[in-house]
Residue frames relative to the residue before (quaternion, step in Angstrom):
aa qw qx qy qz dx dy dz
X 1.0000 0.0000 0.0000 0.0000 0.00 0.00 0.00
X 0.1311 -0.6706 0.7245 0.0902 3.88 -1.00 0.67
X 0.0450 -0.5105 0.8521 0.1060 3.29 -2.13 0.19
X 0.2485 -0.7016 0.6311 -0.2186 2.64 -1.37 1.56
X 0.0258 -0.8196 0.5586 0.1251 3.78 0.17 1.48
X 0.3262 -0.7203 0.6121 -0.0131 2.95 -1.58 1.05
X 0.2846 -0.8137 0.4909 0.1263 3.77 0.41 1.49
X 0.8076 0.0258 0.2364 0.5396 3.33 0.79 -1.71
X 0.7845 -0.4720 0.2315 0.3289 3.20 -1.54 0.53
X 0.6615 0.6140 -0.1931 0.3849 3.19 1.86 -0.75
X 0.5503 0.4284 -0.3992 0.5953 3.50 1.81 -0.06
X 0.4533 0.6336 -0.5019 0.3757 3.63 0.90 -0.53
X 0.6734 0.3898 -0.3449 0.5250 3.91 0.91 -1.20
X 0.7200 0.5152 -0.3824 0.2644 3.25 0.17 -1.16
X 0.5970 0.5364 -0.3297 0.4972 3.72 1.31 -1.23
X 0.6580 0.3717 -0.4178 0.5043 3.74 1.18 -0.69
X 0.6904 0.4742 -0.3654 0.4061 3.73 -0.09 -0.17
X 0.5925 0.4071 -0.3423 0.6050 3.89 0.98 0.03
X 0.5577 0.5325 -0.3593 0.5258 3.53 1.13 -0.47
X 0.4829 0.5155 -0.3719 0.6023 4.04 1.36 -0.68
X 0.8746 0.0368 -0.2616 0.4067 3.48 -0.71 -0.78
X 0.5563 0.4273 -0.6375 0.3186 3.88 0.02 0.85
X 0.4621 0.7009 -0.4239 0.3399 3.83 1.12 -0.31
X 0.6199 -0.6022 0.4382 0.2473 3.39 -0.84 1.30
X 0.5101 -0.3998 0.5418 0.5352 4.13 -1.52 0.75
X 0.9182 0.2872 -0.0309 0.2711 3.28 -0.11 -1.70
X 0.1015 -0.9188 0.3804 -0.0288 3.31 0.65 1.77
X 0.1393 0.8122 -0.4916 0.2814 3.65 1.85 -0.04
X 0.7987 0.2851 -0.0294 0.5292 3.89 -1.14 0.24
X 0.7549 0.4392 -0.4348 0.2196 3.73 0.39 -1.16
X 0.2995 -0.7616 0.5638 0.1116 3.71 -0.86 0.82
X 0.1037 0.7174 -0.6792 0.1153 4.07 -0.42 0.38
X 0.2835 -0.7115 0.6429 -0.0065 3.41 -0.87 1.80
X 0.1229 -0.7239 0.6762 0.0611 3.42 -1.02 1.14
X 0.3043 -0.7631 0.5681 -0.0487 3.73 -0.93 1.69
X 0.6500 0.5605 -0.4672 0.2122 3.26 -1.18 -0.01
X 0.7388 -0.4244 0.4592 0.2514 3.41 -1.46 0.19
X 0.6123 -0.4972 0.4545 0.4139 3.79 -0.99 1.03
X 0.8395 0.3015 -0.1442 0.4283 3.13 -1.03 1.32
X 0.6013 0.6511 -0.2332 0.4000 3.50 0.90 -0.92
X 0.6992 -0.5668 0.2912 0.3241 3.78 0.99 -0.01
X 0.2736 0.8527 -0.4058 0.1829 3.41 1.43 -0.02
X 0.7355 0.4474 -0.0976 0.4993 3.18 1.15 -2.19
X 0.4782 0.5160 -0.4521 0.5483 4.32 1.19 -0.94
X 0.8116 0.3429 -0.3675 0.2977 3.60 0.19 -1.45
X 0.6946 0.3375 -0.4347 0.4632 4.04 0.79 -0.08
X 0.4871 0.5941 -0.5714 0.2885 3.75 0.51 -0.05
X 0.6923 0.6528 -0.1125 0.2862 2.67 0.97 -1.68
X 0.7248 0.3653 -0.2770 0.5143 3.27 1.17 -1.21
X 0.6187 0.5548 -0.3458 0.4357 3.52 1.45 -0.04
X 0.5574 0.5748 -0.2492 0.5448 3.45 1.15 0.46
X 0.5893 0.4755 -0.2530 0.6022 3.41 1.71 -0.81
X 0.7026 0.4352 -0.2944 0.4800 3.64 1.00 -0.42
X 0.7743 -0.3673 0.2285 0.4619 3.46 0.74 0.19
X 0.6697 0.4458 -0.3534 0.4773 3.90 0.73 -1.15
X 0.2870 -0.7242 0.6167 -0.1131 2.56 -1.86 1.63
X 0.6102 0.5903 -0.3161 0.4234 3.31 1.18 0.55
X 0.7357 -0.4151 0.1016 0.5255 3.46 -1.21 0.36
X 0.2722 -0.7737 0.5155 0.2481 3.86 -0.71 -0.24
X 0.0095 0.8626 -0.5037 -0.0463 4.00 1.02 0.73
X 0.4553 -0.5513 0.5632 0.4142 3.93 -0.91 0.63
X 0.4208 -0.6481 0.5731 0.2729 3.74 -1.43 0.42
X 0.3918 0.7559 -0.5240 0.0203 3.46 0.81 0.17
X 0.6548 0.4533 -0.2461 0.5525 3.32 1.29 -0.48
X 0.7600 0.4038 -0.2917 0.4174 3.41 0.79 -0.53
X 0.3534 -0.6141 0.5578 0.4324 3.51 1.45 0.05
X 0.9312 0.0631 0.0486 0.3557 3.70 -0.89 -1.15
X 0.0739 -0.6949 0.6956 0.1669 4.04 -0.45 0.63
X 0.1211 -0.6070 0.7440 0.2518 3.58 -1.34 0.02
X 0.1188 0.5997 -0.7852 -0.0988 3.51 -2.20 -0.21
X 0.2482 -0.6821 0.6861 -0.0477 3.18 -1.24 1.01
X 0.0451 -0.7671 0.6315 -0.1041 3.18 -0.99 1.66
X 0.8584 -0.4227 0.1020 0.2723 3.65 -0.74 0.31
X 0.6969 0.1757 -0.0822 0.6904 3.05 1.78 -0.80
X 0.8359 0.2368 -0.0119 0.4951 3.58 0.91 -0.69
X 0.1655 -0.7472 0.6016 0.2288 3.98 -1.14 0.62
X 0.0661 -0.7286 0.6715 0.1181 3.11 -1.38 0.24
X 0.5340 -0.7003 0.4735 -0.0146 3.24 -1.37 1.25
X 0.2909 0.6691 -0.6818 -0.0521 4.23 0.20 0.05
X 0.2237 -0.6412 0.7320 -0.0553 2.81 -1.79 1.05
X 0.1605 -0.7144 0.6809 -0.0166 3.25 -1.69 0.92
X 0.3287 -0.7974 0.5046 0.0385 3.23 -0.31 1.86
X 0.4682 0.7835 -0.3722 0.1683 3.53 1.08 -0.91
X 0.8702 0.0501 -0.2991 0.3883 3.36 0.85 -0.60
X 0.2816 0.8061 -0.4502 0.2611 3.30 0.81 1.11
X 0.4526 -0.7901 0.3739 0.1766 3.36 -0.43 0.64
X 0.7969 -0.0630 0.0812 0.5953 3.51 1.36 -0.87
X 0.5621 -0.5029 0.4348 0.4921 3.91 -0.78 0.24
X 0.4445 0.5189 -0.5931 0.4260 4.36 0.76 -0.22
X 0.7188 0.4992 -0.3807 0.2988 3.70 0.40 -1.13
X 0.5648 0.5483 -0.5490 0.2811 3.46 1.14 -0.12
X 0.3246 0.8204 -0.3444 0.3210 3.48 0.92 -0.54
X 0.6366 0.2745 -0.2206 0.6861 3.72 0.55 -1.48
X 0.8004 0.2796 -0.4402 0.2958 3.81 -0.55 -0.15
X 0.5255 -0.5449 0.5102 0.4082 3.71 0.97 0.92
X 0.0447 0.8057 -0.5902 0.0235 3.92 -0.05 1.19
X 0.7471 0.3734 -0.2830 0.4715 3.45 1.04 -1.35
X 0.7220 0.3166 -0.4699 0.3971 3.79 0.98 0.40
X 0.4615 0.6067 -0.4323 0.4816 3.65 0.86 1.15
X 0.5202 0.5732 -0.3127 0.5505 3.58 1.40 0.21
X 0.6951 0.4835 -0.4171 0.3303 3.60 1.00 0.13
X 0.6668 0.3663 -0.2693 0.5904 3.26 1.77 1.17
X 0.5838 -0.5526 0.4147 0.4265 3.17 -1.33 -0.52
X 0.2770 -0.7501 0.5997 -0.0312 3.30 -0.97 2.04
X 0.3631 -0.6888 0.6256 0.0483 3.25 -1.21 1.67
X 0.0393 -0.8635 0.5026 0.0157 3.73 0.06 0.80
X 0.1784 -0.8030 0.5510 -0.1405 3.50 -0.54 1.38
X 0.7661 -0.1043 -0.0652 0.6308 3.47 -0.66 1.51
X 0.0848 -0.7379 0.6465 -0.1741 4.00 0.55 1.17
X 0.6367 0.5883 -0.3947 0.3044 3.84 1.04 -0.36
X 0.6877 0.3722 -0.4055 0.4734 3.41 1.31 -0.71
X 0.6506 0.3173 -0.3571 0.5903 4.03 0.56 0.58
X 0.2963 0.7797 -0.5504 -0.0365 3.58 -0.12 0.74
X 0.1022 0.6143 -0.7035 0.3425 3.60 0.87 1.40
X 0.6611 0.5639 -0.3899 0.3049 3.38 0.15 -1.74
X 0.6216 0.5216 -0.4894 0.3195 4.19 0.26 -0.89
X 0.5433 0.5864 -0.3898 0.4572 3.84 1.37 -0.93
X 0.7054 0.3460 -0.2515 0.5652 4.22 0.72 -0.58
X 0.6384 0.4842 -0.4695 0.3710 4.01 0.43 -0.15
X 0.4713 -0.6299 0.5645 0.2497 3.13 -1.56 0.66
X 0.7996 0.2824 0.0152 0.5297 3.82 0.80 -1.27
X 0.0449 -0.6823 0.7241 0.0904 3.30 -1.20 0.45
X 0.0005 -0.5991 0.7927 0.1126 3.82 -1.69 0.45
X 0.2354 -0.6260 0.7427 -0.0344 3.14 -1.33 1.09
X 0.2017 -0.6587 0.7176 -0.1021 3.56 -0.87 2.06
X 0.1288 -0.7216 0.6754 -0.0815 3.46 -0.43 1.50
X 0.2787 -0.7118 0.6029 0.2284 3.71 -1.54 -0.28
X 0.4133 0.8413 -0.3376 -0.0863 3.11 -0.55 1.02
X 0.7098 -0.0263 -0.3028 0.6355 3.29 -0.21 1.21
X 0.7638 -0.4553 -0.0379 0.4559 3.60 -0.17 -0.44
X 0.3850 0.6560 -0.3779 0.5279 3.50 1.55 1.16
X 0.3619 -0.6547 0.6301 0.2083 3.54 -0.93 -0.14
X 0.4566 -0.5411 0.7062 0.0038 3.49 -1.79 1.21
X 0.0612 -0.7449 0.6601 -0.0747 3.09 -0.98 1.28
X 0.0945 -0.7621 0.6403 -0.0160 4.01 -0.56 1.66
X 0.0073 -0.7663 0.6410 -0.0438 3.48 -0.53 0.92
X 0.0529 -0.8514 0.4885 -0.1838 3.10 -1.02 1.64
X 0.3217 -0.7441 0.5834 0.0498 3.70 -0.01 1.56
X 0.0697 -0.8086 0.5834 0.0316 3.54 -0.34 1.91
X 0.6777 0.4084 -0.1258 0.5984 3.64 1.29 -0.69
X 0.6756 -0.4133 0.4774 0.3805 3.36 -1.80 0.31
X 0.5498 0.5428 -0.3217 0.5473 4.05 1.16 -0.69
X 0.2787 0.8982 -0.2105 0.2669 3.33 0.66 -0.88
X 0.8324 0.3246 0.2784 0.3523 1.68 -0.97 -2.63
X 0.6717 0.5252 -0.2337 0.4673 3.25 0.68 -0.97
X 0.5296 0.5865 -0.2637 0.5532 3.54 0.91 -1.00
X 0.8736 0.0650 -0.1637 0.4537 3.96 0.32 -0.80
X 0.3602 0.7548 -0.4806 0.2638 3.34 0.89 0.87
X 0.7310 0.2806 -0.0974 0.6143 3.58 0.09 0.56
X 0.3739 0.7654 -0.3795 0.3611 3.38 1.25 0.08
X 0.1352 0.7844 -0.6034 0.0486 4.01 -0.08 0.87
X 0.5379 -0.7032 0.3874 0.2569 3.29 -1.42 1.08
């Protein structure tokens, strides 16, 4: 496990761009649960890490849209916003098992917490004072692997 302080909005990118280059070629399946508290950095930390990968377009939270897609060249990735779901049945209507054939940004992961038993990563968006705490947490052998060698 790492904590990772996060002064400003500008380590938020940076922590999301080092998150880019530890992410497996083959990112198919990989899950990484984004945590924290309204506000806490969930949506900065996937824009962001979507911007480190290449996309240049707008980056909109999914809270209303339940699912965003983006399709890059070899690989798709999925951020999702669990927040107003009610139960893990609801993954169902958002076509869950075909959203696993990438890497799935996973927002509020609390209102489905079967799902933590299939993720590979956790980030934990703490508050603190007027910065943010960053708890990175290898849930799988992928994971793991991702924060091995990992130096603050």
């Amino acid at each position: 496990m790492l904590s990772i302080a996060l002064p400003d909005a500008a380590a938020t990118e940076s922590l999301a761009a080092r998150l880019v280059t530890v992410l497996p070629a083959d990112k198919s399946g990989l899950l990484m649960l984004l945590q924290g508290e309204l506000g806490a950095g969930k949506s900065t930390l996937a824009r962001a890490m979507l911007h480190s990968m290449g996309h240049s377009g707008p980056v909109p939270s999914p809270t209303y849209t339940l699912v965003e897609p983006y399709e890059f060249a070899d690989f798709s990735v999925y951020h999702i916003d669990l927040y107003r779901l009610s139960g893990i049945e609801e993954l169902d209507y958002l076509g869950w098992n075909d959203l696993r054939d990438g890497l799935v940004l996973l927002e509020w992961p609390e209102r489905a917490p079967e799902l933590v038993q299939q993720a590979d990563l956790s980030v934990k968006l703490d508050y603190d004072g007027p910065g943010r705490t960053a708890t990175l947490q290898g849930l799988s052998a992928r994971g793991a692997e991702m924060l091995d060698g990992w130096s603050t």
